[in-house]
C-alpha positions as CSV (number, residue, x, y, z in Angstrom):
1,X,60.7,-35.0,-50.5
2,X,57.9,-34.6,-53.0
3,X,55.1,-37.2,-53.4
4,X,56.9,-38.2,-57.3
5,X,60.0,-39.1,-55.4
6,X,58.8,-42.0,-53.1
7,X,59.0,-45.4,-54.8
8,X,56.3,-48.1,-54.7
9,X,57.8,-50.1,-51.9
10,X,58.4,-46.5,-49.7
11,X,54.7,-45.7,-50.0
12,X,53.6,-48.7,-49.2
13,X,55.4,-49.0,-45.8
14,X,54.5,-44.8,-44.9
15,X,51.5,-44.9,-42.1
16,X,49.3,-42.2,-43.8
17,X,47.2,-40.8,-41.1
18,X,43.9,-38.8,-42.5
19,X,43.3,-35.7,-40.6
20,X,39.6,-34.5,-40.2
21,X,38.7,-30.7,-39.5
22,X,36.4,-30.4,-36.7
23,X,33.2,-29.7,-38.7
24,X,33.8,-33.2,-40.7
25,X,34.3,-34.5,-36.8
26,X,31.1,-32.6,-35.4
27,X,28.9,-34.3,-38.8
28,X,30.4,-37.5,-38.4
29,X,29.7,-38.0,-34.3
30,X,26.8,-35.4,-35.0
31,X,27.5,-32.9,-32.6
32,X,28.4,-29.8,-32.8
33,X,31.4,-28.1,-33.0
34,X,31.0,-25.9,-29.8
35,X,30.7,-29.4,-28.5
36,X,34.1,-31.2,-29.7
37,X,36.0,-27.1,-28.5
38,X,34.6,-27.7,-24.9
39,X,35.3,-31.3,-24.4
40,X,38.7,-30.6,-25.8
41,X,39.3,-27.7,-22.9
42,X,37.8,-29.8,-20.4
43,X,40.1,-32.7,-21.2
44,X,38.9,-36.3,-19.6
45,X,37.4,-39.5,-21.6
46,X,35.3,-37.6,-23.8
47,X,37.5,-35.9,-25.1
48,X,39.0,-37.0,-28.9
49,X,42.7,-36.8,-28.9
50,X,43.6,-34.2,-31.5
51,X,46.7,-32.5,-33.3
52,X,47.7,-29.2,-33.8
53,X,49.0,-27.9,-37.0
54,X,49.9,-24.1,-36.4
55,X,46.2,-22.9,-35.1
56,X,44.5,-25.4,-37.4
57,X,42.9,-28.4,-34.8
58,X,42.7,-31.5,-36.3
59,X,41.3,-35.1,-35.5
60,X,43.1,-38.5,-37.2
61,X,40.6,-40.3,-38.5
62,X,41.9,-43.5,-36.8
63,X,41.2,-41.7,-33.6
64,X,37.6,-40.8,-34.1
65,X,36.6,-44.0,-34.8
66,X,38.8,-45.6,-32.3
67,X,36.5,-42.9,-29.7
68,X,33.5,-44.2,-31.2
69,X,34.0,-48.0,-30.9
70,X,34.9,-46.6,-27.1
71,X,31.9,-45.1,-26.9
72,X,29.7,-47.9,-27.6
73,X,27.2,-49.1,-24.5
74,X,25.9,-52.3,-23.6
75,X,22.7,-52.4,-21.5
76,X,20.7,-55.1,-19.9
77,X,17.7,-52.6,-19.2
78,X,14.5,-54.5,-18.8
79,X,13.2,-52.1,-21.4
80,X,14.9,-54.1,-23.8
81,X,12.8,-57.0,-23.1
82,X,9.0,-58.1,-23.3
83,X,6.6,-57.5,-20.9
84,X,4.0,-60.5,-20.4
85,X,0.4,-59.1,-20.5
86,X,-1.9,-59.7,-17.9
């Protein structure tokens, strides 16, 4: 089925999914490539879930920033907070 033969109402119910290669991955997290190949063989929570298309990885967009939010730490280090002098 080509693009011109969906109708208004078909598109608007299709879940388009934007894939990301992994150097627009690496730039967006800002690491590095050799980074996202390892964690991706080592498997585990830092890992990105990713897709397969033939030898082509890539990442859903949706994912990567679902990984992110995951990512996000809250501290209660006392380095956060003031220090009375003297």
């Amino acid at each position: 089925m080509t693009q011109a033969s969906y109708s208004a109402s078909s598109i608007a119910t299709l879940n388009i999914i934007k894939l990301l290669t992994e150097q627009e991955v690496a730039a967006l997290i800002r690491k590095s490539v050799h980074w996202l190949r390892r964690k991706r063989w080592e498997g585990g929570t830092e890992s990105i879930p990713y897709r397969k298309l033939g030898s082509a990885v890539r990442y859903a967009e949706s994912d990567v920033l679902k990984w992110i939010e995951q990512h996000v730490l809250q501290t209660s280090s006392c380095s956060t907070k003031e220090v009375p002098h003297g």
